[in-house]
N, C-alpha and C positions, 0 to 999 in steps of 0.2 A: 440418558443424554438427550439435550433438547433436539429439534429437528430444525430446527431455527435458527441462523447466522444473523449478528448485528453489527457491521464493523462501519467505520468512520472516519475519514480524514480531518485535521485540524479545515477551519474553515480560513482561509487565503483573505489578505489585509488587501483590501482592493486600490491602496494607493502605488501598487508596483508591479510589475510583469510577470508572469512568471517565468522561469527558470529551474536548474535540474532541481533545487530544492524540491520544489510542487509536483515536479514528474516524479521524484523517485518516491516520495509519498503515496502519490497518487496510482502510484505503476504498483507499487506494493500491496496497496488496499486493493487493487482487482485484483492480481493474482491471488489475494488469498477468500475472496469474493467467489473468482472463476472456480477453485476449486473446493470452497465448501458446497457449490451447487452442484458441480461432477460428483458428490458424496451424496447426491439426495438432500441436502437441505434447503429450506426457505431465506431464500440472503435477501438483508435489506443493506445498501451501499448505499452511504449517503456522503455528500462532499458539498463545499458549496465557498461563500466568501461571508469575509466579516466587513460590515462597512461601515461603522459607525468608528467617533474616536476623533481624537485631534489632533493626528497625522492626515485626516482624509481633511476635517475643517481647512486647517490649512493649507492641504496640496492645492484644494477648490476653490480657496482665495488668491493662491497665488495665478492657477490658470483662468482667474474669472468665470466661474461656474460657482451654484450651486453644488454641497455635497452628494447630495443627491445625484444631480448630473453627471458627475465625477465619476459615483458609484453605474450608473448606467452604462458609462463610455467604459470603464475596465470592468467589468464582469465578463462581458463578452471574450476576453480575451481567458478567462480562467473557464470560460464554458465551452471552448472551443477548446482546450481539452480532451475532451471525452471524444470526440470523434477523431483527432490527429493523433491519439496513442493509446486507440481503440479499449477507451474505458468502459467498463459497463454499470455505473452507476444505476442505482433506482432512483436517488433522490438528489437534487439540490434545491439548497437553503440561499437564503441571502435576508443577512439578520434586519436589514431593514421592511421586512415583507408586514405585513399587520397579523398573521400568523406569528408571527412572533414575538414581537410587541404582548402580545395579549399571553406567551406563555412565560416569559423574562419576567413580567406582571404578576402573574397568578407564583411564580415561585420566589418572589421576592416577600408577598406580601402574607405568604407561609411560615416564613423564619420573621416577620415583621409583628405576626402574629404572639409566635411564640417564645417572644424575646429575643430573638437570638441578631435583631438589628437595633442597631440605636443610632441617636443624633449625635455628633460630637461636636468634635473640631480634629484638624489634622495640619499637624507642619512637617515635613521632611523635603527629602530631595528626589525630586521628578524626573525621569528620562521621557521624553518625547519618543522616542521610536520605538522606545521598549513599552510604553505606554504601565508603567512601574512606577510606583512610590518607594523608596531604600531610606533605611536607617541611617543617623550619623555614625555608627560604625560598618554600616554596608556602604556608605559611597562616601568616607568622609575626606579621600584621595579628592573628592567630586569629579568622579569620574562613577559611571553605571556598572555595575559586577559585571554584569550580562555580558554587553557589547564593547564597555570601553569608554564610551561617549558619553561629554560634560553633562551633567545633570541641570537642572535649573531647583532652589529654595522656594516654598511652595507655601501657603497657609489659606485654610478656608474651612467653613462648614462643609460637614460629611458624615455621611450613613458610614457604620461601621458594623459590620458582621462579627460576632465574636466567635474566629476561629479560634482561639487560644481554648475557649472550653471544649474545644473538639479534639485536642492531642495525646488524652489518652484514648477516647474510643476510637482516631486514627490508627493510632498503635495497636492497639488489638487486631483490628479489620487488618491492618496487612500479615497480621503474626497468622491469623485463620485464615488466611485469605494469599498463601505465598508466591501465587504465579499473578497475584495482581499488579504489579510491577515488572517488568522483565526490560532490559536484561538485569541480571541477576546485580552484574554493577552499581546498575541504576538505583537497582529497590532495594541498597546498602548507601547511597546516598539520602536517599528522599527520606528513609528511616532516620539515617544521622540526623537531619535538619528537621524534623519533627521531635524526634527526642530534644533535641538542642532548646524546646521553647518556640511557640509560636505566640508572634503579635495578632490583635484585632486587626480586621483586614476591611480598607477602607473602603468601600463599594457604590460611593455616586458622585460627582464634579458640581460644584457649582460655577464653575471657569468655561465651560461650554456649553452650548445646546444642541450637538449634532448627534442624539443620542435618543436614548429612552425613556421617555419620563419617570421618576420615583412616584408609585401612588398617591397620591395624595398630596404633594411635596412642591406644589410649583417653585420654580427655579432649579432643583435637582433632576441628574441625568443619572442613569446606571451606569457603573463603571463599568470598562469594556471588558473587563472578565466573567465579572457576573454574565454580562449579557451574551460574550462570545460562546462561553459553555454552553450553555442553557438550548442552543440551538441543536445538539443532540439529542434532545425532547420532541423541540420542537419539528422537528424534521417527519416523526410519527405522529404527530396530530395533539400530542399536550399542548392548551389544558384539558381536550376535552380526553374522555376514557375513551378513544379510537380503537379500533380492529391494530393497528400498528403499534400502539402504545402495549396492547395486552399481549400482542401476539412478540414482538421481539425487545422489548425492555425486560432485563437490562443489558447493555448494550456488553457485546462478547469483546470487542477491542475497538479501543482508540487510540491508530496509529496516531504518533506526533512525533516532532524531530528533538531531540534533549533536551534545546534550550526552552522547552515549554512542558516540559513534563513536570516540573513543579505545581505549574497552574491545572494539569490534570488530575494528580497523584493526593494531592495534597488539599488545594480547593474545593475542585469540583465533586469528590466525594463526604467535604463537611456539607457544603451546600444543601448537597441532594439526602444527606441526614437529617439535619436541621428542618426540612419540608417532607419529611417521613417518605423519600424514595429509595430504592434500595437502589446503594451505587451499581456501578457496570463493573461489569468481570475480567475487566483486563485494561491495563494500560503499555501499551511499547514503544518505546524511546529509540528511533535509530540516530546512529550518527549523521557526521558533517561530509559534504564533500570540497573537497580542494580541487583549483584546475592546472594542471601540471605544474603540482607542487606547490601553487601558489594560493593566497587566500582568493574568492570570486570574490571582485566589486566592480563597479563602474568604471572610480574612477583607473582601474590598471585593465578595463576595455574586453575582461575574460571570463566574463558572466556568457552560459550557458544557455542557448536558446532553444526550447525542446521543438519549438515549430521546425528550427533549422534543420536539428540532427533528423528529425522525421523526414524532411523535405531530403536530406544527402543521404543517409544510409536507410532509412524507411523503419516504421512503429516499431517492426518485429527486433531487429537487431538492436536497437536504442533499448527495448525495455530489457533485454536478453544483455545487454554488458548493466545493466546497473543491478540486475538482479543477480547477476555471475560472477561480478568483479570484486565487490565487497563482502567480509561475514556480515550480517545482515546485525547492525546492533553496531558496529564499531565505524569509526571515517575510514575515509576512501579518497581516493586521487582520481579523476578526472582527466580522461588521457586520450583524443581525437583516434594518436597512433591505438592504445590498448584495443577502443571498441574495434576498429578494424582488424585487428588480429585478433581477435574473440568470434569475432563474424566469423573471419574468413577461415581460419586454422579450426573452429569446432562448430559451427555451423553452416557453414559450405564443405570445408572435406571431410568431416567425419558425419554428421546427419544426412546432410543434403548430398553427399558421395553414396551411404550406405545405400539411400531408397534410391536414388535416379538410376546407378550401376545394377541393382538387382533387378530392379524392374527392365532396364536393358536386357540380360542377361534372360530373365523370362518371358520376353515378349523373341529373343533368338531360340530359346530351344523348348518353350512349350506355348508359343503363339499366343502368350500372356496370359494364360489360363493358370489360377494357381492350382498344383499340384498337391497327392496326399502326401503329408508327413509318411515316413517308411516308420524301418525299426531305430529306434533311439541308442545310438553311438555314443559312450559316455561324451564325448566334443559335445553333440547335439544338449546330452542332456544338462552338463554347465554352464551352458548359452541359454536354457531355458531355467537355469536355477537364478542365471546372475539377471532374467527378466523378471520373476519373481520379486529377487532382493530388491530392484530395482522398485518396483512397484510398494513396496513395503518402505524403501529408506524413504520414497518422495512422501507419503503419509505421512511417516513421524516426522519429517523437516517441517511441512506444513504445518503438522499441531505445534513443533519449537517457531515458529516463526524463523526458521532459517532457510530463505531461498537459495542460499549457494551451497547448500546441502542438496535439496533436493536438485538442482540442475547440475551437478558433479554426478550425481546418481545416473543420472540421462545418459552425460554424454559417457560414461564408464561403462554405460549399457550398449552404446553406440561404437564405443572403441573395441570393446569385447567382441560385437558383431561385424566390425570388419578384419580384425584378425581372424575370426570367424570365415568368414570367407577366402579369405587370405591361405590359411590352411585349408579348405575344401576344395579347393582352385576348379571351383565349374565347369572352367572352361578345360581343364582336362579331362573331368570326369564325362563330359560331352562326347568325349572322340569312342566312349566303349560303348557300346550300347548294353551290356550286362549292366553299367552301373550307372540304369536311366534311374532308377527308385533312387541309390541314392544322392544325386541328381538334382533329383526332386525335391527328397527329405532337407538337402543344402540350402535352395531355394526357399524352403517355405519356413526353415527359420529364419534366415536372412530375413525376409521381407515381417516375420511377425516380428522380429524387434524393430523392425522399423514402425510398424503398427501402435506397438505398445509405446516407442518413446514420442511417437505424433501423437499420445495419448497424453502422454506423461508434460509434454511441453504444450499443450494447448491453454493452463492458465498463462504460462509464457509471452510465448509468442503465437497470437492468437489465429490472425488469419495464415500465416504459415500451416501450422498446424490441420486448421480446416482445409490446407488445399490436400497435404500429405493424408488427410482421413477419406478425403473424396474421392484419392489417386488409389488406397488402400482398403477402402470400405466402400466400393460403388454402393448407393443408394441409402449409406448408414446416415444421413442427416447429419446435422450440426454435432462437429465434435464437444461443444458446449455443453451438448442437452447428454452425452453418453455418463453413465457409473462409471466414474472410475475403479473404483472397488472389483465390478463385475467383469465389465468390459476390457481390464487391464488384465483380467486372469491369461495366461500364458496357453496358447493354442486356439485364442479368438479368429486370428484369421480363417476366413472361407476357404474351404477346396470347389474348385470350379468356378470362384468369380473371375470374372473378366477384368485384370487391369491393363491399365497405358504402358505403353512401350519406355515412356519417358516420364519424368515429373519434374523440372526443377525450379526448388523451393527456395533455395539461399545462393542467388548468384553472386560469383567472389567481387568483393568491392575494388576495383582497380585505384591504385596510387601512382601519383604521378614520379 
């Protein structure tokens, strides 16, 4: 098994805002970022924006700017990001950089070499926002498959890729290759439409210039797929043979949302055939979200603002319902009411109750000193199996790609431990002094599953987490930098550290 993580966000179309789209991408690719690094691995995170295209031409004629300008003024707003929903990215891209120019280049002129682009001509029907050329039997409605939205009739010279000679060694690559697709739905679509016949796939514009040159070719620009992929190369240093390039290509997952998992699944691994790279190891398709019940647009004023939600219920609880709410692969609804009852019902009373009351508790009857585990009471010991399981289901949800798996595991952990308590009722056990040991023993499971599931949610919710590990682990450092593997083994807490009397991590969000 490699020691090396490589995962990826699709790269953000910079002529629009973000919204919960980009967070719950983005919130997905760290969490599973944050804890391939808690496992000892080398993670490279890369995320970034696509700028080129003639959605951005014309947003930047319409606002009197240069594209470029354009691309300047919105980036910020996608890089600002990372710090308001405490991303930990290594990389951003932004395809207009001359790093990548120079690798969109060199991989074009691979397949250019070796037949696999030619000159044509091309007529079908174009969608602008989808940035999509469709068949007369894919839009002959003239309306775009994708979105919906009128198409405009199209003709010009064009470089053409010939993906059609790539659909049987497609086909093979996912019949060997079967977790390269997931969800498992998806990689029974993306097969059906590969079997189905693939067209030569058009790859440069002579209708704009806000783009990247074709070698050789004045007047040709690279079409915005070619060039948009490409930037998960470029992002480790291709074309040149980098430390990055050797060390984590090929890349282990490329989150993306559905409606672009064609151009992953299908494209970008003839592509990178055709230029003799070995594709990436994974591609995941989550679903859509609605906002109460409704489609997000503008025009009905209920598009999602992830600045906002940070700014009212703060990073930790924002990423904690998108990661909770939904099976991770399937749509989801969008619900102000939900995230507050997710906050408040399993991250204020049951995590954020377990550690503040026990740690109460231990700071009234052994002056917050934690105490030795005694002899093990079958109770104790299925509190410490279901820590265990605990620790085990959050792994394999990680390796399926299902967060609401492993954060069901958490708080299952966390429920068991306040019944837990509930049954050992301390505070009675307090009044005998014969039954100070088990007392004690009460206490310091209590407080280790509170340990392990500050362990267990730290890709989660992050600074939470590190405050519950600082409250739990004096002087143990960044809960980031801990093994989970090790460190989550069952009986890690200290006897004789000193903690707080109090900690509280998840105050309940009040409603009017």
């Amino acid at each position: 098994m490699r020691d090396t993580y490589y995962i990826t966000t699709p790269i953000y179309y910079v002529n629009d805002v973000p919204h919960i789209g980009h967070a719950y991408t983005t919130v997905a690719c760290d969490a599973m970022a944050r804890w391939n690094r808690m496992k000892g691995k080398r993670v490279y995170f890369l995320t970034g924006t696509d700028e080129h295209g003639e959605k951005v031409q014309k947003t930047a004629a319409q606002k009197g700017v240069t594209p470029r300008q354009l691309a300047d003024q919105v980036v910020a707003n996608f890089q600002g990001l990372t710090p308001a929903l405490e991303i930990s990215n290594t990389g951003f891209i932004r395809t207009t950089e001359r790093r990548h120019y120079a690798a969109v280049q060199e991989l074009f002129r691979k397949s250019l070499a070796n037949g696999d682009i030619y000159l044509g001509e091309y007529e079908g029907w174009y969608c602008v926002p989808d940035e999509a050329y469709w068949t007369d039997l894919q839009a002959g409605d003239g309306k775009c498959p994708t979105c919906g939205r009128p198409v405009e009739r199209r003709k010009e010279p064009s470089y053409f890729f010939r993906l059609s000679k790539y659909q049987d060694r497609l086909l093979r690559f996912y019949e060997e290759n079967p977790r390269f697709i997931r969800p498992e739905s998806r990689r029974n679509e993306v097969i059906a439409f590969v079997a189905g016949g693939l067209n030569d796939l058009s790859v440069s514009r002579t209708s704009l210039t806000w783009g990247i040159p074709v070698p050789d070719a004045p007047g040709h620009v690279i079409y915005v797929w070619y060039d948009a992929l490409t930037n998960y190369l470029t992002g480790l240093g291709y074309p040149e043979t980098t430390d990055g390039v050797r060390t984590f290509w090929p890349a282990d997952l490329h989150m993306v949302g559905k409606d672009i998992l064609r151009f992953h699944a299908v494209y970008w691994p003839a592509f990178l055939m055709s230029a003799g790279i070995e594709p990436p190891k994974g591609v995941f398709a989550h679903g859509w979200w609605t906002v109460e019940g409704q489609k997000m647009s503008k025009s009905l004023g209920n598009v999602v603002d992830p600045y906002d939600m940070v700014k009212r219920y703060g990073a930790d609880a924002f990423r904690y319902f998108l990661l909770r709410e939904v099976s991770f692969g399937l749509d989801g609804d969008f619900s102000e009411k939900e995230l507050i009852k997710r906050a408040n019902t399993e991250l204020a009373d049951k995590l954020g109750n377990l550690l503040n009351r026990t740690l109460g508790m231990l700071g009234k009857y052994f002056q917050g000193t934690v105490p030795e585990a005694g002899v093990q009471e079958p109770e104790d010991a299925a509190l410490a199996a279901c820590g265990r399981e605990a620790l085990a289901a959050v792994d394999q949800a990680m390796e399926d790609v299902a967060f609401h798996k492993a954060l069901a595991a958490v708080i299952d952990l966390v429920t068991r431990a306040n019944e837990y308590v509930q049954a050992m009722q301390p505070w009675a056990l307090a009044k005998d002094p014969e039954k100070r040991g088990r007392l004690g023993t009460a206490l310091y499971n209590a407080l280790e599953a509170a340990r392990v599931a500050a362990l267990l949610m730290a890709p989660f919710t992050p600074a939470a987490s590190q405050k519950m590990w600082d409250a739990l682990v004096p002087g143990g450092g960044a809960v980031a930098d801990a093994k989970a593997l090790e460190a989550g083994r069952w009986g890690g807490l200290a006897p004789g550290a000193s903690l707080p009397k109090a900690c509280i991590v998840f105050p309940k969000i009040e409603t009017a």
